[in-house]
N, C-alpha and C positions, 0 to 999 in steps of 0.2 A: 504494500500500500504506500501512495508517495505520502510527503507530508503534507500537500494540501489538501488531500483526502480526510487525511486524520485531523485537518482542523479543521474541515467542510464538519466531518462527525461532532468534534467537541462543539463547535457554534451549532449545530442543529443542537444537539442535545440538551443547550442553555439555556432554548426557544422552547423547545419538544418537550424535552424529558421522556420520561423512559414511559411503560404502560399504566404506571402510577401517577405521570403528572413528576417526576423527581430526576435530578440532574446532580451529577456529582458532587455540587453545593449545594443542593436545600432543591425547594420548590423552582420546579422551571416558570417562562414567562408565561406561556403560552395558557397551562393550563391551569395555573394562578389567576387571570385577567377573567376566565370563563365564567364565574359565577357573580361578577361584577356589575351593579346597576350603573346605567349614564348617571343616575343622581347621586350616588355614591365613586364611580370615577370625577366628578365633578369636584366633590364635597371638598373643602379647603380644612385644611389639615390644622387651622389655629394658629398655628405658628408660622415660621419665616420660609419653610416647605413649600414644595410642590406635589399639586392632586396628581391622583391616578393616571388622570385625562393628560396633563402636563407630561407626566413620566411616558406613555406611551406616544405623544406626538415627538419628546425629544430622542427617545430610542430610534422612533422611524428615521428621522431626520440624520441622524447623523450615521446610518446604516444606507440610507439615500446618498450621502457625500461620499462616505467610503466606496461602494460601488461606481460611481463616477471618477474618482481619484484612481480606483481600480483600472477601470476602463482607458487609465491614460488624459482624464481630464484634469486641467487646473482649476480648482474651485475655492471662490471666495467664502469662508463660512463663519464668519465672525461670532464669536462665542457669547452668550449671554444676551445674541439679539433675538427678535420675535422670534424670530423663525427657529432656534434654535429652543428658548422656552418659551411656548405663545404663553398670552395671559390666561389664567384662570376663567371660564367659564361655564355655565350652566350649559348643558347639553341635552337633547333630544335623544331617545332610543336609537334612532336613526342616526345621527351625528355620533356616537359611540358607535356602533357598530361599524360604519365607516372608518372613523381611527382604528379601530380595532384592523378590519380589512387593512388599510395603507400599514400597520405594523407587518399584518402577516405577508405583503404584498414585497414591503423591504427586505424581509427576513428571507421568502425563499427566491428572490433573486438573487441577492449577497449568497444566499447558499451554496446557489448552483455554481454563480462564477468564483468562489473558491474553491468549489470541486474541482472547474475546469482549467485550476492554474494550473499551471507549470513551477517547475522550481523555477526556473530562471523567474517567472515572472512574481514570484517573490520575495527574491532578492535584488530587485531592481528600486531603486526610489523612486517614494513616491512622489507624482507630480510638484515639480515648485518644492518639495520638505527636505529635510536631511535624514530621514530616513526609510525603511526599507518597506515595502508592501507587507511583509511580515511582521515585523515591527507593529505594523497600523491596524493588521489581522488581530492579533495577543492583545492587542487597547481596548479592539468591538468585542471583542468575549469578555474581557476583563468590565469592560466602562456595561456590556447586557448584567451581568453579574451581581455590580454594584447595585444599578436602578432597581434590579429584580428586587435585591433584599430590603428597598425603599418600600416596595410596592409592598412585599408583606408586612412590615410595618404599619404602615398606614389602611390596609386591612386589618389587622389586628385593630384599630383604632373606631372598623365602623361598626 
């Protein structure tokens, strides 16, 4: 198996989790988010945090840039703007579900085209950065990982 098969597997796995819903750290995203209402992905955590709703538009987002940056593009993504955490807002069933979709939407594209690297093309840098497409693979497992253990948190809270 090359090695971008075997992190094609760990980042599915992060998302997926195994027939349980469970990933080698805890609860995966995927089947974490399932039992989640729009009014409770919504619901503002109190504190200086971000909702559920937030957590799954910034996972999409920057799984959207990595595959672009993948693909060879140079992409401006400045951290801390809208786009990276919108604002807090009430949602519709339908407007959750749809984030929900554009999550899974990021997730198995990023999947496949880490399947379909090559080594070489993970040891090349990334667009514009100083360092290596592997490199920036290890961050989107690491930075889904993070958010994930947000997300239970903040379920535990509703």
């Amino acid at each position: 198996m090359t090695e971008a098969k075997r992190m094609a597997e760990l980042y599915r796995s992060v998302y997926e989790g195994d027939e349980k819903g469970e990933a080698w750290h805890g609860a995966a995203l995927k089947p974490l988010l399932q039992n989640v209402t729009a009014e409770q992905a919504s619901r503002d955590d109190g504190g200086s945090g971000h909702s559920i709703l937030q957590m799954v538009f910034h996972i999409a987002y920057w799984e959207e840039i990595f595959l672009r940056r993948l693909n060879g593009e140079i992409v401006d993504a400045p951290l801390n703007s809208p786009d990276d955490w919108p604002p807090n807002r009430k949602v519709t069933a339908a407007e959750w579900q749809a984030a929900l979709g554009r999550l899974d939407n990021a997730h198995s594209a990023l999947h496949k085209a880490i399947a379909d690297c090559s080594d070489a093309k993970l040891e090349k840098i990334a667009p514009a950065k100083n360092y290596t497409n592997y490199v920036v693979l290890h961050g989107i497992i690491h930075h889904a990982v993070y958010h994930t253990a947000q997300v239970v948190l903040l379920k535990k809270r509703l």
